[in-house]
N, C-alpha and C positions, 0 to 999 in steps of 0.2 A: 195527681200522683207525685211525691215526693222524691229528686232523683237524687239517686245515694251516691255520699262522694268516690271518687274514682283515683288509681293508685298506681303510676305509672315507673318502673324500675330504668334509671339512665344512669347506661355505664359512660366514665366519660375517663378522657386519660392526660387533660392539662391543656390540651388545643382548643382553641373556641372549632374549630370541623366538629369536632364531636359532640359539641352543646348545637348544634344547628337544627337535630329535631325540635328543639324549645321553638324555633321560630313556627315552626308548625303546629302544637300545640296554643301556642297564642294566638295563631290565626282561628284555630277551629274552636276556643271556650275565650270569645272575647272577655276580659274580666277576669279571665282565671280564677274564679272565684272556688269552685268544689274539687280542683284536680293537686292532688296531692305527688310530689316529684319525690322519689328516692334516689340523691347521687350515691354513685357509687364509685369507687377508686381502689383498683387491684392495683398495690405496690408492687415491684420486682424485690426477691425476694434479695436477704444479704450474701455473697461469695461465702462458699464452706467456710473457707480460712479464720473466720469470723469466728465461730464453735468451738475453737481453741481455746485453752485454758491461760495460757501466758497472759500476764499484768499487759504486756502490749500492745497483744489483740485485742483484748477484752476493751481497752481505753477507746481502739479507732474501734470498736466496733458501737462504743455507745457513741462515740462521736457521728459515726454513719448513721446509725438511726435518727439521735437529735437532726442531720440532714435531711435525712428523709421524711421525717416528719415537718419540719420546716418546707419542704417542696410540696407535700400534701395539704400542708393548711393554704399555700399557695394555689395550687390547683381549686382548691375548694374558693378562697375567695375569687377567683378569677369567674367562676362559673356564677358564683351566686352575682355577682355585678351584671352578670347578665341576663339571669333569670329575673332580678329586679326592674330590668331596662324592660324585659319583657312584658312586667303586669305581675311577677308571681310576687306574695308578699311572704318574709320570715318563714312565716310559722305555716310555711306549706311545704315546705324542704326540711327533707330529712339527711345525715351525712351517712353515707358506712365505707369505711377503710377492713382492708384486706389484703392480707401478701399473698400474689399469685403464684400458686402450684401448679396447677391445670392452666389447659387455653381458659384465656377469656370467656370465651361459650359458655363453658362448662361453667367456670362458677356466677356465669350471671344466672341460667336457669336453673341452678340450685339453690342461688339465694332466693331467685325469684318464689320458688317453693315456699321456701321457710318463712317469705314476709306477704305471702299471700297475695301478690300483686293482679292488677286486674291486666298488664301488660307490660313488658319489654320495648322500649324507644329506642332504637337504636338510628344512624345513620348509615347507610347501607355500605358504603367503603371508608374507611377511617385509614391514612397512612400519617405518621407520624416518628418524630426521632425518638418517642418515648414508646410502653406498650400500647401501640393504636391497638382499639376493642377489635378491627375486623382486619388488623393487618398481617398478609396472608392465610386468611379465612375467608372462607365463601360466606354469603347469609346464610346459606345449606349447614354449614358446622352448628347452627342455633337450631334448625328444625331436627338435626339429626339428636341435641341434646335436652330440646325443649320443648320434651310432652305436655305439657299443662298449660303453664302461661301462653297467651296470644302474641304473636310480637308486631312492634308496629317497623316498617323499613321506614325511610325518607331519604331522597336524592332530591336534589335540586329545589326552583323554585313551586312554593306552592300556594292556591290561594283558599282553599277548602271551605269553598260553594257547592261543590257536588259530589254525589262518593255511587261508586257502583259497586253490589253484592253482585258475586258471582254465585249462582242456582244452577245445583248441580243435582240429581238425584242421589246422594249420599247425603250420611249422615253429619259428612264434614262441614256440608253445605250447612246445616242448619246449623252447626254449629259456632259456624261466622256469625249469620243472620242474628244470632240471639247476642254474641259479642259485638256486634256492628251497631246496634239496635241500643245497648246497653251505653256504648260509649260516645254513641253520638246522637243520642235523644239529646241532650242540653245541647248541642249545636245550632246552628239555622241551615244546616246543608241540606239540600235533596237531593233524594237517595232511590238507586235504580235498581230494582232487582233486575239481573242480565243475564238470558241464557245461551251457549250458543247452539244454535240446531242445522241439521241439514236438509230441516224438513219443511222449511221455507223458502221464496227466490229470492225475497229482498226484507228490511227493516221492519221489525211492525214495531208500536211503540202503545201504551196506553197509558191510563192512571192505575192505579189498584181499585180502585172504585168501579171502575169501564171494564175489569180484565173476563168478565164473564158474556158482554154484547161483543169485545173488540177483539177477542180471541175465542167463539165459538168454533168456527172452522178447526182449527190450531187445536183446540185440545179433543176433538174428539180423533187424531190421529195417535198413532203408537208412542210419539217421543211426548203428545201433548198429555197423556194419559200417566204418564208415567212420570212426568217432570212436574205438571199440574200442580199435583197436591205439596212436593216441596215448594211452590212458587206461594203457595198461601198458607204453609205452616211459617215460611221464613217472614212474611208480613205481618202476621199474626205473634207472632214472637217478636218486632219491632214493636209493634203495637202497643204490644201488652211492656215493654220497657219504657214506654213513656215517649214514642215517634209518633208524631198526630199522622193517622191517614194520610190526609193533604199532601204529607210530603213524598209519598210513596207512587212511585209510578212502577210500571214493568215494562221491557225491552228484550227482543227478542232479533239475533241477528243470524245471516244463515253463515255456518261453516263451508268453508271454501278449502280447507287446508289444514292453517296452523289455529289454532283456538288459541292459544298467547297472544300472538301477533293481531288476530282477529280482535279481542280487546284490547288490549293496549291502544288497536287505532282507532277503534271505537271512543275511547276514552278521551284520547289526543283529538280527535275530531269533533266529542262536545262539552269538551273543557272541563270535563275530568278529572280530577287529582288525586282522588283517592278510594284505592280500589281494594276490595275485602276479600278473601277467597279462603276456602277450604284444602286440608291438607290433610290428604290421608296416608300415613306408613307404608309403604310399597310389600306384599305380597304377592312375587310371582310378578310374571313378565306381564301383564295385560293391567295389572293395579302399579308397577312402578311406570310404566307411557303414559297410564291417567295423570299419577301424581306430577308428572315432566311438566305439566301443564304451571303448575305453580313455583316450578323451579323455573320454567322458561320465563314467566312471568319477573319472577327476582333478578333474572339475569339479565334481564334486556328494559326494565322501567326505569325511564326517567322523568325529572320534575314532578313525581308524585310520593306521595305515601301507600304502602300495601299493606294490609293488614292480615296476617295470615293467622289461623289457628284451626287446630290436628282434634 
């Protein structure tokens, strides 16, 4: 199967912090060979004052621009020097300049719309003395404006050997699975599908191969019956992306409490870095505590990548 290239939107604002998911990227397609980068660069927009008609304004106003555009090809070579250090070559980077009206948020998953992108790269706190993409913005400001595209977080160090899908009985879940499945077939990671249940006492672990000798007990209970069939639609949609079986295991841990905390230490305990999970729109009090799951998750992960998509 022929894996189709892949199209990643990075906003960035002049600081290498904000180029720092590249370093992750490089780790997870050594060779960078099929991943195609879009920088992107919201200018601040020029003071009113400017919009006047006087010969005087008009002068420092072309002269502000000429600056501004001077800082912008500056920002842009600064990144591409480092995109290059990383593996990416020319003709995989694409530029787009834009004066910001809206948050940041806002016009990244709008652009992200218009160019079709398979995902949002972002780094998960950005502060900076220029516009930082997430500076005071939660990553919640992205989910709250970015219905379509998948976004990828990253914090910290990562080495991206392992990635675990979080299986959930929604439709969200499957819907990672088949983004997860899509963007990390050309990888070499192995990848866990993970549920949390509390209908176990301790870990059970298997391959996707085994999931039918080493979870017979397990699924003929109520949570096993009912989570089952997304645990083998979300493989099956790896699958069929181009993920050899081989690399697919299933992992089943028991809830004790909090289900973020529950993975994340999961994750941290077998070297973990990068974790997928489903995001469903909050309706009603008992669907926004489900969805808290993925916000607590954004809130509290470090040294990993999260890959969320609604």
């Amino acid at each position: 199967m022929e894996n189709l290239p892949k199209c990643l939107l990075l906003p960035i604002d002049g600081t290498p912090e904000s180029l720092r998911p590249v370093e992750f990227v490089a780790r997870l397609y050594p060779g960078v060979r099929n991943v195609n980068l879009i920088l992107t660069y919201f200018v601040p927009p020029l003071p009113p004052i400017y919009e006047e008609a006087s010969h005087a304004l008009q002068k420092r106003r072309r002269e502000a621009l000429a600056s501004r555009e001077q800082d912008t090809r500056h920002v842009f070579s600064i990144a591409r020097e480092i995109l290059h250090a990383e593996g990416f070559s020319p003709e995989l980077i694409q530029e787009h300049v834009q004066q910001k009206q809206m948050s940041v948020a806002q016009h990244a998953c709008l652009l992200a719309d218009v160019k079709k992108v398979d995902a949002i790269l972002v780094q998960k706190k950005v502060s900076s003395s220029l516009e930082g993409f997430l500076k005071g913005e939660s990553p919640t400001a992205l989910l709250r404006h970015c219905l379509a595209s998948p976004i990828w977080f990253t914090e910290g160090e990562m080495d991206a050997r392992k990635a675990v899908v979080c299986v959930c009985p929604e439709k969200a879940s499957l819907r990672i699975a088949d983004h997860a499945g899509f963007m990390l077939a050309e990888s070499a990671c192995a990848i866990t599908l993970l549920h949390v249940t509390k209908s176990i006492a301790g870990p059970v672990a298997c391959r996707f191969s085994e999931i039918d000798e080493k979870l017979s007990g397990w699924s003929v209970g109520a949570d096993g019956l009912e989570v089952l069939p997304y645990i083998y639609k979300s493989a099956v949609s790896m699958i069929e992306n181009g993920v050899d079986e081989s690399r697919i295991s299933v992992s089943l841990i028991p809830q004790r409490g909090d289900t973020a905390h529950e993975i994340l230490s999961w994750c941290g305990s077998n070297g973990v870095s990068i974790v997928a999970v489903g995001h469903s729109q909050p309706v009603g009090i008992w669907s926004f505590l489900k969805a808290s799951v993925t916000r607590k998750i954004l809130d509290d992960f470090k040294n990993m990548a999260v890959l969320v998509a609604q």
